[in-house]
FIBARO-354611 format. One line per field, with one value per residue: residue number from 1; residue in three letters; chain; x, y, z of N, C-alpha, C in turn. Coordinates in Angstrom, 1 decimal. Example, Ala and Ser with C-alpha at 12.3 -4.5 7.8 and 13.67 -1.06 7.14 Angstrom:
FIBARO-354611
n [1	2] $
res [ALA	SER] $
chain [A	A] $
n.X [13.2	12.8] $
n.Y [-5.7	-2.2] $
n.Z [7.8	7.1] $
ca.X [12.3	13.7] $
ca.Y [-4.5	-1.1] $
ca.Z [7.8	7.1] $
c.X [13.2	12.9] $
c.Y [-3.3	0.0] $
c.Z [7.8	7.9] $
end
This chain:
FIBARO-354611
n [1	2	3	4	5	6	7	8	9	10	11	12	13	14	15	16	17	18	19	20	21	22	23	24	25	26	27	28	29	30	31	32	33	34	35	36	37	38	39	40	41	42	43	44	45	46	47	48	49	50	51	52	53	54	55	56	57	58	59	60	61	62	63	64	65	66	67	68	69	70	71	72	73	74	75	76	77	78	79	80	81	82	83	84	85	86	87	88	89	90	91	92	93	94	95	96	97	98	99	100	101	102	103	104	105	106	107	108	109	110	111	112	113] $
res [UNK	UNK	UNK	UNK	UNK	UNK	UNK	UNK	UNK	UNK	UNK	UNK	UNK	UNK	UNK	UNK	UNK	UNK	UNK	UNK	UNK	UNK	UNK	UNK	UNK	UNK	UNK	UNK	UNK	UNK	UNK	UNK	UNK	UNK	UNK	UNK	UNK	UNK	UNK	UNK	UNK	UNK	UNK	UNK	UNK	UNK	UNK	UNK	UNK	UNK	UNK	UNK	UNK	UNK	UNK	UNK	UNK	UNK	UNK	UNK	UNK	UNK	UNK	UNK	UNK	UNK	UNK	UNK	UNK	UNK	UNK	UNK	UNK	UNK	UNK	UNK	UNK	UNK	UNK	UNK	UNK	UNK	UNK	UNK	UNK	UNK	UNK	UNK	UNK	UNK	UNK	UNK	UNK	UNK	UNK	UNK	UNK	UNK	UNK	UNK	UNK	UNK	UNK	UNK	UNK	UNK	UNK	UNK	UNK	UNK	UNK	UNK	UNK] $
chain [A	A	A	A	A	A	A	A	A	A	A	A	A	A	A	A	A	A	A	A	A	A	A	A	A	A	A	A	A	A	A	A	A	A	A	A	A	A	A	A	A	A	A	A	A	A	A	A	A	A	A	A	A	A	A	A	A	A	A	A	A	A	A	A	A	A	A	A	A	A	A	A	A	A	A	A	A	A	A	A	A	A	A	A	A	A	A	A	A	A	A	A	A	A	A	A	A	A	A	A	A	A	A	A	A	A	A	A	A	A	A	A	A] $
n.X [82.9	85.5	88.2	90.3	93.4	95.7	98.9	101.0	103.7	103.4	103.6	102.9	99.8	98.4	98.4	97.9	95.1	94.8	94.8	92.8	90.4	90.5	90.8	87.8	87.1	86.1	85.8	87.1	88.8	91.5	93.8	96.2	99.5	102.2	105.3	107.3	109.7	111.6	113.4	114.1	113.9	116.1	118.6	119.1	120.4	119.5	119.9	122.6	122.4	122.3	119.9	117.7	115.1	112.8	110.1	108.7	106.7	103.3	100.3	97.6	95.6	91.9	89.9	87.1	85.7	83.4	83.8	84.7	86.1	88.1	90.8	91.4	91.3	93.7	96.0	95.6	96.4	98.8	100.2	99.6	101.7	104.0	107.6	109.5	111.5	112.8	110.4	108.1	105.6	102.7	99.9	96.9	94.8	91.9	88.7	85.6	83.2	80.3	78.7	76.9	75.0	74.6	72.3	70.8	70.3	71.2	72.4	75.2	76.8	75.5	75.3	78.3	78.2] $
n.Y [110.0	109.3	107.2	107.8	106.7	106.6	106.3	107.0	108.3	107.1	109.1	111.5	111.8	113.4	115.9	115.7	115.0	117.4	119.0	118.0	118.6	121.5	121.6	120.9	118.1	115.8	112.6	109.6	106.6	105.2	102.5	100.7	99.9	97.6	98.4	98.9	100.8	102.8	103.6	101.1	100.2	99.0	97.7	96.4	95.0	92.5	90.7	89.9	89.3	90.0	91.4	92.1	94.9	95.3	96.0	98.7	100.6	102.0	104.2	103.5	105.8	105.6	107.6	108.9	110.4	112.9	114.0	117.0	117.3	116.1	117.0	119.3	117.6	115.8	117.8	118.9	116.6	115.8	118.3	117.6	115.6	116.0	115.9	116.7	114.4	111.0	108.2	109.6	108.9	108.0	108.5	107.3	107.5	106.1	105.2	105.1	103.1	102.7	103.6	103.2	104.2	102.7	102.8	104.8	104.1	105.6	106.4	106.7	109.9	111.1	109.7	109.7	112.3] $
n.Z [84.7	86.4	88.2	90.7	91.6	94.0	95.2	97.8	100.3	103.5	106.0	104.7	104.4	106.2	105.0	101.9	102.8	103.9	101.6	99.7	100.6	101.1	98.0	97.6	97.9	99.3	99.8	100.0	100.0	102.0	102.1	103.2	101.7	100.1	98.1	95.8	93.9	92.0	93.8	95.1	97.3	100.7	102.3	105.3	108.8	110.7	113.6	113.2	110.3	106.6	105.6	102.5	102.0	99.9	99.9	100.2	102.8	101.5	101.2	99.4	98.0	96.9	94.5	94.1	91.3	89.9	86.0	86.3	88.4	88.7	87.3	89.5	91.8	91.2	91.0	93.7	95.2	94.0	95.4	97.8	98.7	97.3	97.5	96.1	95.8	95.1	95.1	95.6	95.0	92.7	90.3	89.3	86.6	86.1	83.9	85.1	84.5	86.4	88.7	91.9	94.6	97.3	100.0	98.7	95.7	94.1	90.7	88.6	87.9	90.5	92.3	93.3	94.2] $
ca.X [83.3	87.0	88.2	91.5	94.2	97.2	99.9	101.5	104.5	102.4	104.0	102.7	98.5	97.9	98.7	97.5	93.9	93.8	95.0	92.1	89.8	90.8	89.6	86.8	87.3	85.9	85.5	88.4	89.5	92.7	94.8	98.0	100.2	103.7	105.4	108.7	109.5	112.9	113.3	114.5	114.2	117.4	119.8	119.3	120.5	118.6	120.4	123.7	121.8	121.6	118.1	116.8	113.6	112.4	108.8	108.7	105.2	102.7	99.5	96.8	93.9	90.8	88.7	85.8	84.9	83.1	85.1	84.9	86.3	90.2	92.2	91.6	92.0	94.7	96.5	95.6	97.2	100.5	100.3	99.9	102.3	105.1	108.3	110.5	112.3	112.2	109.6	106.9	104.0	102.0	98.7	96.5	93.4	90.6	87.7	84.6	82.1	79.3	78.4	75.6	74.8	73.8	71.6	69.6	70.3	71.2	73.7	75.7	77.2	74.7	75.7	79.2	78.4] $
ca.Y [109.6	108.5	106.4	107.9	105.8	107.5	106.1	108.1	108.7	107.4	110.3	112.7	111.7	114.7	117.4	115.1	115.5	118.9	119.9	117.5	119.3	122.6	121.7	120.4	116.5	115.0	111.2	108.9	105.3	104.9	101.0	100.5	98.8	97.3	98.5	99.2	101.4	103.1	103.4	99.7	99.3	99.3	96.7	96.5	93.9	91.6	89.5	89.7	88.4	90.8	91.6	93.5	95.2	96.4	96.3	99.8	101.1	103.6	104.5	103.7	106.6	105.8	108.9	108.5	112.0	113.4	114.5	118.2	117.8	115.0	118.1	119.5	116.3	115.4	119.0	118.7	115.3	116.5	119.4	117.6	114.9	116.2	116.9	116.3	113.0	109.6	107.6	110.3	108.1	107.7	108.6	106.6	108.0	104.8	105.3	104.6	103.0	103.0	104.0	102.8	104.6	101.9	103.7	105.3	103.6	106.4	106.0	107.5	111.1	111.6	108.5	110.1	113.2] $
ca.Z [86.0	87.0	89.8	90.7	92.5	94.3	95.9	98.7	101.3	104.4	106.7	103.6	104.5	106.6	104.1	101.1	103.1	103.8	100.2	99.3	101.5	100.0	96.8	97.8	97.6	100.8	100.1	99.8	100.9	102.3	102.3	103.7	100.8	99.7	97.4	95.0	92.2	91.8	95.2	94.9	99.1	101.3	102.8	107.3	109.3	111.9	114.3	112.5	109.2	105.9	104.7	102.0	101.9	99.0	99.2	101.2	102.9	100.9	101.4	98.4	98.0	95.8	94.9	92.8	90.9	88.5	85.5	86.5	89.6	87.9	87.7	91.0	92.8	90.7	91.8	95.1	95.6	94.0	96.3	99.3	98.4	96.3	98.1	95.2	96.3	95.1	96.1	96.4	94.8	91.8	90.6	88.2	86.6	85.0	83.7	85.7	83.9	86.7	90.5	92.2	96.4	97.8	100.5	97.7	94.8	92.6	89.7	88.3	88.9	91.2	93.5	93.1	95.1] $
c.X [84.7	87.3	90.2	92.4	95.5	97.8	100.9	102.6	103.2	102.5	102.7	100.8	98.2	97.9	98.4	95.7	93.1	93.8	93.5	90.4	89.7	90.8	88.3	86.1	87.2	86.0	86.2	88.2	90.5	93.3	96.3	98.5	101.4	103.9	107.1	108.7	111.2	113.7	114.5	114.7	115.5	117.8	119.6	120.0	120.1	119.5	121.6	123.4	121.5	120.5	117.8	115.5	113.7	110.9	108.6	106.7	104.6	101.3	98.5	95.3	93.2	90.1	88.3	85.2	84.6	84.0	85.6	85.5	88.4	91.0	92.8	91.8	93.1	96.1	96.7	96.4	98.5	100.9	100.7	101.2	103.3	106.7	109.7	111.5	111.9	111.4	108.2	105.9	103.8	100.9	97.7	95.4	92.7	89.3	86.3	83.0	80.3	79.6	77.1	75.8	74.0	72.1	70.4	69.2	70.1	72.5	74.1	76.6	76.6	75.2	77.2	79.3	78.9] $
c.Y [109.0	108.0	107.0	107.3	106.4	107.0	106.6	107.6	108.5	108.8	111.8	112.5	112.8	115.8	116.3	115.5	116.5	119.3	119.5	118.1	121.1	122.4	121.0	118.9	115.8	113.2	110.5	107.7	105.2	103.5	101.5	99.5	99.3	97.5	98.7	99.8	101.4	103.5	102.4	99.4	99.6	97.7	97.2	95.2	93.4	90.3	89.3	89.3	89.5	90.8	93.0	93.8	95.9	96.4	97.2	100.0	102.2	102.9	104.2	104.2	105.9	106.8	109.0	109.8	111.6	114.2	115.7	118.4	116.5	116.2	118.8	118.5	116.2	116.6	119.2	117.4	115.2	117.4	118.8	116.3	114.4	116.8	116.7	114.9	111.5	109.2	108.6	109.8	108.5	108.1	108.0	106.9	106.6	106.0	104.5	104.5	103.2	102.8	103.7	103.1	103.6	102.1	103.8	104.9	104.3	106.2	107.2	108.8	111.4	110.3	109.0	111.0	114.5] $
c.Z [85.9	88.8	89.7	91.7	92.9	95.4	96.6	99.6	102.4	105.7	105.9	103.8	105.0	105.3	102.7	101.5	103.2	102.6	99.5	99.7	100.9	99.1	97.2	97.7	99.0	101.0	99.4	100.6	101.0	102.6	102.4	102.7	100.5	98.7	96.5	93.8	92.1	93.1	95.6	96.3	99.6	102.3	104.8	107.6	110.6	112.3	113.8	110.7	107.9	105.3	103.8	102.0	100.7	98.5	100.5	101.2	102.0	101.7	99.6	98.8	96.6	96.0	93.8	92.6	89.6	87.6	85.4	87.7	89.5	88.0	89.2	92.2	92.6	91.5	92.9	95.6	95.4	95.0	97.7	99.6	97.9	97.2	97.4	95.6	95.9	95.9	96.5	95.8	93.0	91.5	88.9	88.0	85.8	85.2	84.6	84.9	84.5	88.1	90.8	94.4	96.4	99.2	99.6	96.5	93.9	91.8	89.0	88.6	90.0	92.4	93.6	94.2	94.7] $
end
């Protein structure tokens, strides 16, 4: 089992979903979070006053698969996500030591889905 984490372009969610959907990856959590990489934010100004921002918005998915199903998520989430340009996100695969459906209380891959 892996817990995969992907940091996204929030505009870029729609077509991240369906591609997700098209492989057959239905169950995700989506958070709204701040962030910076190479990006490094941009310079506006408020009220006459310079401000930088550089903790720009993303999107963080978690998607909890079994390990026959990490490449085609992983694929799918570049697909729907990739539009060559700085700033198009991240994706981090961990190891998932254990899952427990609370509902049924089965573990394992089977509480996975």
């Amino acid at each position: 089992m892996k817990l995969i984490i992907a940091y996204i372009q929030p505009h870029k969610l729609n077509d991240v979903k369906r591609s997700l959907f098209r492989a057959e990856v239905y169950k995700m959590s989506v958070t709204n979070s701040l962030g910076c990489g190479q990006q490094m934010g941009y310079h506006e100004s408020y009220r006459g006053v310079d401000i930088e921002v550089n903790l720009l918005k993303k999107l963080r998915l978690e998607i909890a698969v079994n390990d026959d199903f990490v490449e085609p998520t992983v694929a799918a989430v570049i697909k729907g996500a990739k539009t060559g340009q700085i700033g198009d996100g991240k994706i981090f695969i961990l190891d998932l030591p254990q899952c427990i459906r609370i509902r049924t209380e089965e573990t394992g891959n089977d509480a996975i889905g």
